[in-house]
C-alpha positions in Angstrom: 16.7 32.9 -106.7 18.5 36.1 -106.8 16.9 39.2 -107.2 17.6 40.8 -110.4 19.4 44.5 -109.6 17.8 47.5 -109.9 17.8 50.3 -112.0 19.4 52.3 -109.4 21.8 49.5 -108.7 22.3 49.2 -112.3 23.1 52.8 -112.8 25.5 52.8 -109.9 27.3 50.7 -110.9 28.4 52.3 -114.3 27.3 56.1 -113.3 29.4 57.7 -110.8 26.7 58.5 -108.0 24.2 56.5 -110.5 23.5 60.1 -112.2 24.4 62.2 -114.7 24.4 65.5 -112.8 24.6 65.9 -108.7 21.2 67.2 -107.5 19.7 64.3 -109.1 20.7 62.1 -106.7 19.0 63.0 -103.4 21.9 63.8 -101.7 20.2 67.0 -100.4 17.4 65.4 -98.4 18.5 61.6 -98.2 16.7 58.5 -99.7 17.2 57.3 -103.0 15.9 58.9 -106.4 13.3 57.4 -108.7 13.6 57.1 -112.3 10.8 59.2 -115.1 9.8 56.8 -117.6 7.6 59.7 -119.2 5.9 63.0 -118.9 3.3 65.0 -120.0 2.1 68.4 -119.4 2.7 69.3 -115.9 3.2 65.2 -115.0 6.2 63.1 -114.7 5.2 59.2 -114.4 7.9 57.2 -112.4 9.0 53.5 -113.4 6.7 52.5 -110.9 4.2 54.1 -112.6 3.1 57.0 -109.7 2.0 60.3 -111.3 3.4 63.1 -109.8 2.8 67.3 -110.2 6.2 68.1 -111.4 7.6 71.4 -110.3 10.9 71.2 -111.5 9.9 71.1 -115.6 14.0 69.6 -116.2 15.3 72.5 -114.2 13.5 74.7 -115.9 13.2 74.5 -120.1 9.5 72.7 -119.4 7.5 76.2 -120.0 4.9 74.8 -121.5 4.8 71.6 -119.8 6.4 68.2 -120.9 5.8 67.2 -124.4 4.1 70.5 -125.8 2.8 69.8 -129.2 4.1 72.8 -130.6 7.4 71.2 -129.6 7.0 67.6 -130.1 5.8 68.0 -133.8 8.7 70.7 -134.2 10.9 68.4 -133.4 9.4 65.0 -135.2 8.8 67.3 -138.5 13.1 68.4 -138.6 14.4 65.3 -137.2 12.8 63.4 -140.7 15.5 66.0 -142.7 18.1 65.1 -140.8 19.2 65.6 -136.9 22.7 67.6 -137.3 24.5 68.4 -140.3 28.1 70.6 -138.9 26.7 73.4 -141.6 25.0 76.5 -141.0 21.2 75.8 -141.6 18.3 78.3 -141.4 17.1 77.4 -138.2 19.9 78.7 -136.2 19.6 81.7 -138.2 15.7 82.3 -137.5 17.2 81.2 -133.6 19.4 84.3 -133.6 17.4 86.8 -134.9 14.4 86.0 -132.3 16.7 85.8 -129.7 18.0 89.8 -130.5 14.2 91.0 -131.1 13.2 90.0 -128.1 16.0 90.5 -125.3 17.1 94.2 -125.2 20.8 94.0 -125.4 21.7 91.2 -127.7 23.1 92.7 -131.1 24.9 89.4 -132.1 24.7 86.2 -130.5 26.0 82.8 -131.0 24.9 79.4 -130.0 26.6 76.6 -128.2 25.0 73.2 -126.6 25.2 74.5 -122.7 24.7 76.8 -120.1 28.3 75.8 -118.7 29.5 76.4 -122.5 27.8 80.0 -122.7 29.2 81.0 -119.4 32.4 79.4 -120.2 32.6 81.6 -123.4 31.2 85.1 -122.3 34.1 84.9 -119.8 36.4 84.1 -122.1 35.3 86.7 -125.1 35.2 89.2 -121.8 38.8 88.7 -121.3 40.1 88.6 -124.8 37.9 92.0 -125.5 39.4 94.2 -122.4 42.5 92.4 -122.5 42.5 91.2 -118.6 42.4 88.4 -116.7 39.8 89.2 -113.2 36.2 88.0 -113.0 34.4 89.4 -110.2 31.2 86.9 -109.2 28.7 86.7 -106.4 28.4 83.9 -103.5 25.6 81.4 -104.4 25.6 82.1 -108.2 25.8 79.1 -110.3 27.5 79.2 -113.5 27.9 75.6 -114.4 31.0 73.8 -114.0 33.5 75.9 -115.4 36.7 75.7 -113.7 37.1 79.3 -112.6 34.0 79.9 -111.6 33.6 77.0 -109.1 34.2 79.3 -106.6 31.5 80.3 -104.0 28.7 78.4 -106.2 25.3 77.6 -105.7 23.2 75.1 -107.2 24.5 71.0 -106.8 28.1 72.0 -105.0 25.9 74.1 -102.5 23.7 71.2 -101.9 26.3 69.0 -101.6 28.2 70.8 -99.0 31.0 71.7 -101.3 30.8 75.5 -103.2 34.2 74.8 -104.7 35.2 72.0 -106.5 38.5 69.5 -106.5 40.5 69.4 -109.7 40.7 73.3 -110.1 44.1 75.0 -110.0 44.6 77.4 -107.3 46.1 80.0 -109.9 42.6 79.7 -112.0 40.7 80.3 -108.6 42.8 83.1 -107.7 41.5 84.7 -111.6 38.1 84.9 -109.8 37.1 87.3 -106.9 34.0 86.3 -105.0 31.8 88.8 -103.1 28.9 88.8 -101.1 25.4 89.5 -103.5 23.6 92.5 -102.4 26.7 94.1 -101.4 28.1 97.0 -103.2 30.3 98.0 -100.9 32.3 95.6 -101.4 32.1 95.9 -104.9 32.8 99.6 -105.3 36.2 98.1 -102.8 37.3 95.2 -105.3 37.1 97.8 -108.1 38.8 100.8 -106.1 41.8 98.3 -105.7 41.5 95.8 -108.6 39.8 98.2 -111.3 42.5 97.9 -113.9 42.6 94.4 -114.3 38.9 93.3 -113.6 37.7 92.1 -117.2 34.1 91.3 -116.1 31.3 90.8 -113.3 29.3 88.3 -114.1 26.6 87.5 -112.0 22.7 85.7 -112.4 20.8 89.1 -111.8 18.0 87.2 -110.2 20.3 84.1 -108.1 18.8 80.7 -109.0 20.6 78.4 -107.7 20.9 79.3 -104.0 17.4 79.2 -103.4 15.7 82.3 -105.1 16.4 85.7 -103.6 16.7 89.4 -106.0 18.9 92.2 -106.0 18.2 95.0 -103.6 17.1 98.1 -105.8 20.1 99.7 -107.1 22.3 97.1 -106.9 22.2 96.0 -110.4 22.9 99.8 -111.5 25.6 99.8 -109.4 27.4 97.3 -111.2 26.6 98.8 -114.6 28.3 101.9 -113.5 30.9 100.7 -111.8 31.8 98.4 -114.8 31.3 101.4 -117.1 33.6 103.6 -115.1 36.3 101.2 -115.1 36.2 99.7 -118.6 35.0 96.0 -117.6 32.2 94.2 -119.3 28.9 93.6 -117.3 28.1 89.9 -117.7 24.1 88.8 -117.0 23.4 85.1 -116.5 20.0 84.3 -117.8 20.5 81.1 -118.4 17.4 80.1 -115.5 15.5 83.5 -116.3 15.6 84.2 -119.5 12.3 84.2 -121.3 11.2 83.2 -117.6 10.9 86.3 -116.2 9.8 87.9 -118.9 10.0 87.8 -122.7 13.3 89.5 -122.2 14.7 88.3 -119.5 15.5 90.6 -115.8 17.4 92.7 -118.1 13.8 94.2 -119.4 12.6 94.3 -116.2 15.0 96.0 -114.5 16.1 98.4 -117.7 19.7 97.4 -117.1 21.4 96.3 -120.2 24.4 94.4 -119.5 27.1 93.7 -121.8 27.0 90.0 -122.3 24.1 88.0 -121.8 24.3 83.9 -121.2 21.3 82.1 -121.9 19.7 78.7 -122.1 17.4 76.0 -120.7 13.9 77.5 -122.1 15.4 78.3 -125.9 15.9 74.5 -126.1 12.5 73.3 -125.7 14.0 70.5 -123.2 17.0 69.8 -125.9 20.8 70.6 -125.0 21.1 73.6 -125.9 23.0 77.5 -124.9 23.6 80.6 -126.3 25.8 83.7 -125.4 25.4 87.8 -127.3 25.4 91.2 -126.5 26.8 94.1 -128.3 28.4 93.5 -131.9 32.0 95.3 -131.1 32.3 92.7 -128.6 30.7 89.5 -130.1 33.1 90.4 -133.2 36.2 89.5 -131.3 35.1 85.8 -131.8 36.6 83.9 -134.7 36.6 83.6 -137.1 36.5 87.2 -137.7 38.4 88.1 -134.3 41.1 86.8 -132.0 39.0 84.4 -129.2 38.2 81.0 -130.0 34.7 79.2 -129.2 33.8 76.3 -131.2 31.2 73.4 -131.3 30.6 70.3 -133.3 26.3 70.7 -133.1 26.2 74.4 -132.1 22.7 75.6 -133.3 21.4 71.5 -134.4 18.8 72.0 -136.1 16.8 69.6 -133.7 17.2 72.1 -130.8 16.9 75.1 -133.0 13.3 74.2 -133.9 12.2 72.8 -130.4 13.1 76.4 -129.0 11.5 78.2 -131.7 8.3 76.7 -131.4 8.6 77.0 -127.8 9.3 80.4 -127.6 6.9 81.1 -130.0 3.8 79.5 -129.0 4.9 81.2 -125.6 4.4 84.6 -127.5 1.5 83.2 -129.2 -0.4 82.2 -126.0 1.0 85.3 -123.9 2.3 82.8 -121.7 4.1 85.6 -119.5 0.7 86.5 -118.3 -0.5 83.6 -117.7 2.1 82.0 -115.7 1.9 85.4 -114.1 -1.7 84.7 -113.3 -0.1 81.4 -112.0 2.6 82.1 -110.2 0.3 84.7 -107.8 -2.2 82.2 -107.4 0.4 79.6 -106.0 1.4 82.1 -103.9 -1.6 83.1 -102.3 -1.8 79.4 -101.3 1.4 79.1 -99.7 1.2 82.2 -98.1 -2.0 81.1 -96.2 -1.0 77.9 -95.9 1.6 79.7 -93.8 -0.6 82.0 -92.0 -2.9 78.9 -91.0 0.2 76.9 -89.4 1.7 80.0 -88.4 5.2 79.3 -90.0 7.5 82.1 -90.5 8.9 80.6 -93.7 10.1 82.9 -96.5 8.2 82.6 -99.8 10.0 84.5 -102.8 8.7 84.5 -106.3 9.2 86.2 -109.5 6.9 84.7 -112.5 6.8 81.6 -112.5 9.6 80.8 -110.2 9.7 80.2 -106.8 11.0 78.9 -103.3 9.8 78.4 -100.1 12.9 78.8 -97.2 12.8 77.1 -94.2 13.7 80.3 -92.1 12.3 83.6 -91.2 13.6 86.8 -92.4 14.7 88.3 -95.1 17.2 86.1 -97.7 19.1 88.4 -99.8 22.6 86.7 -100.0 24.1 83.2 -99.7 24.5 83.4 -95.9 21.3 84.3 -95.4 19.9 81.5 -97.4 22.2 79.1 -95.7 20.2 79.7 -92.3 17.4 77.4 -93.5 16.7 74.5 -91.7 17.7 71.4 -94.4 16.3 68.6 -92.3 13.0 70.2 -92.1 12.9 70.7 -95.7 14.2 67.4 -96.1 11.0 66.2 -94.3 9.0 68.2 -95.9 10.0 67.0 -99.3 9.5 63.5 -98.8 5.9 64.1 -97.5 5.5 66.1 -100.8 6.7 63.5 -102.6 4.4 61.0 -101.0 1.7 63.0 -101.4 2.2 63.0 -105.4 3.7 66.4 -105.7 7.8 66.5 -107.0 9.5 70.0 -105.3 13.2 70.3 -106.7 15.3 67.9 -104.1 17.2 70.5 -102.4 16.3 73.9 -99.9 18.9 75.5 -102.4 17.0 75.1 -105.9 14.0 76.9 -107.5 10.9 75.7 -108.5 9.0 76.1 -111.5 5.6 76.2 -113.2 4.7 75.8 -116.8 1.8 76.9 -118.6 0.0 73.8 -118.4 -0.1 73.9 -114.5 -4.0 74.1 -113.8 -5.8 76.3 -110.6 -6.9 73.0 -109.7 -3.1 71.4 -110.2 -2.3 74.3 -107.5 -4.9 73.4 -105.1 -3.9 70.0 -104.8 -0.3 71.0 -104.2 -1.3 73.7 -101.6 -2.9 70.7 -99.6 -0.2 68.3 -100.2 2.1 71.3 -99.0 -0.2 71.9 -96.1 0.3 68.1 -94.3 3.9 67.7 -95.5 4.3 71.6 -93.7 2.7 70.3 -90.4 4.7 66.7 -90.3 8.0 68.6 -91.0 7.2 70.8 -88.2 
């Protein structure tokens, strides 16, 4: 008898790669991936039915955990009154008047279904408003898959070996300059030669998708002056550390206020879900009352609209920024002596409750320096990890997350698991 295919066979077959985005497919650190059949909390549950402690929470919207009740009965209580309707309803309304309250330097914002989209759009709206055609970006920041900005990227073309991307015309790529993070050198150069026609630097101002690393202290309010001085818009992409971070995002932390601000992921509640704002004289260049065009068939569904506002609010509610504070430094104290026990000169970085662990010594403040980690240790290490019940995002060059439903005792258990997978990788 012949064996019936399976799921990943299945999905091969009429998925290119068998998945719907890159990193999910193991390619990082070999094997094959597994398929969720459901979650809950801080729990994914596999076809197989193996119970794993997720730290990826879908790349990051899973705050709370999987299946939050504030989220879930959100959700169940609008879907009954319809899922979209292509008309403005009050939800996205509520949406957009959190989302200025709470981050500093949103006066009008607008939602779309995407990271990629809200990226997409800021760089657009940035050109449109100053009327030129540069964008300045960093090595190893991720902006989704927008054609210009495939250049230098992190996140799944980094894993993959490929930080640029077939199928973009060299006279898009040549729109974009790419420099080194942590450099402003070479940014006060670009500007000095290229000032007049730079329309934006966009940049995640805590990189996500390289690994995690920060900006060195006055590099952010370099850029802010520089972009000031010239005339071009500063661009923050919060889509991975907005209402992460903090309840307004690095910008609140670091009392920068950029220009434009992308965002995502956590205002979802797990649904699609983007959004892009900053100051009114520029958001008023979209249409219909100005001159750049951004559209969307279920911008601001009401579905995703309440499943972020519940989110974000029981996250208020709860003071979930201190608590996965609290988390985050008690995860870290673990690694850290797991470290110290094995003697391992990894590098741990955190901020909140975000995190990676690189397989090298030294300081990592730039791409380069995060591309000196060792990729078939980690790949080692993951798969012990993974054996030992505890799911770590499938690449050296992701982040990992906690949620609010992580336990002290979830973290102990990972800290041993981490401990055995740490000595059989080395």
């Amino acid at each position: 008898m012949t064996p019936s295919p399976s799921l990943l066979d299945r999905a091969r077959a009429r998925i290119p790669g068998g998945v719907n985005s890159p990193v999910r497919a193991f390619r990082g650190v070999g094997g094959e991936p597994f398929f969720v059949r459901s979650a809950a909390g801080c729990r994914i549950t596999d076809t197989d039915g193996r119970e794993l402690i997720d730290f990826v929470g879908t790349w990051g919207p899973a705050i709370l955990g999987h299946a939050a009740r504030p989220v879930i009965d959100a959700v169940r209580e609008v879907a009954l009154q319809g899922t979209s309707f292509g008309i403005p309803n009050p939800l996205e309304v509520e949406m957009a008047e959190l989302l200025c309250d709470w981050v500093p330097s949103l006066e009008k914002v607008r939602m779309v279904n995407s990271g990629t989209e809200a990226t997409m759009s800021c760089v657009r709206l940035a050109r449109g408003f100053t009327g030129r055609d540069l964008v300045v970006k960093f090595e190893g920041c991720y902006h989704g898959h927008v054609d210009s900005l495939l250049v230098q990227a992190g996140s799944g073309a980094l894993t993959h070996g490929r930080p640029d991307s077939a199928g973009v015309p060299a006279a898009l790529a040549d729109l974009t300059i790419s420099l080194p993070f942590n450099d402003p050198d070479a940014v006060r150069a670009v500007f000095a030669s290229e000032g007049a026609r730079i329309a934006a630097v966009l940049l995640e101002p805590v990189p996500a998708n390289a690994g995690l690393y920060f900006p060195e202290p006055g590099f952010l309010e370099t850029l802010r002056d520089l972009c000031t001085q010239y005339g071009a818009l500063l661009v923050f992409d919060e889509v991975m550390t907005g209402f992460r971070v903090a309840r307004g995002g690095v910008q609140e932390l670091a009392g920068v206020m950029p220009d434009l601000t992308a965002l995502g992921k956590v205002i979802g509640g797990g649904l699609p879900v983007g959004a892009f704002g900053g100051r009114a004289e520029i958001m008023d260049q979209l249409s219909p009352d100005g001159p750049v065009y951004q559209a969307g068939t279920l911008s601001g569904n009401p579905l995703a609209m309440a499943a972020g506002l519940a989110q974000l609010r029981e996250l208020d509610r709860i003071d979930g920024w201190a608590r996965l504070e609290t988390l985050g430094a008690t995860l870290e104290t673990l690694v850290r002596s797991t470290l110290s026990d094995l003697g391992l000169p990894l590098t741990f970085h955190r901020i909140g409750s975000m995190f990676c662990l690189f397989f090298t010594e030294g300081k990592i403040r730039s791409l380069a320096e995060a591309k000196r980690s060792d990729r078939d240790r980690f790949a080692r290490f993951f798969h012990h990890c993974l054996r030992g019940g505890v799911y770590l995002a499938p690449s050296q060059f992701e982040t990992g997350f906690l949620s609010t439903a992580h336990t002290p005792e979830d973290l102990e258990e990972t800290a041993r698991v981490m401990h055995e997978a740490l000595r059989a990788a080395f």
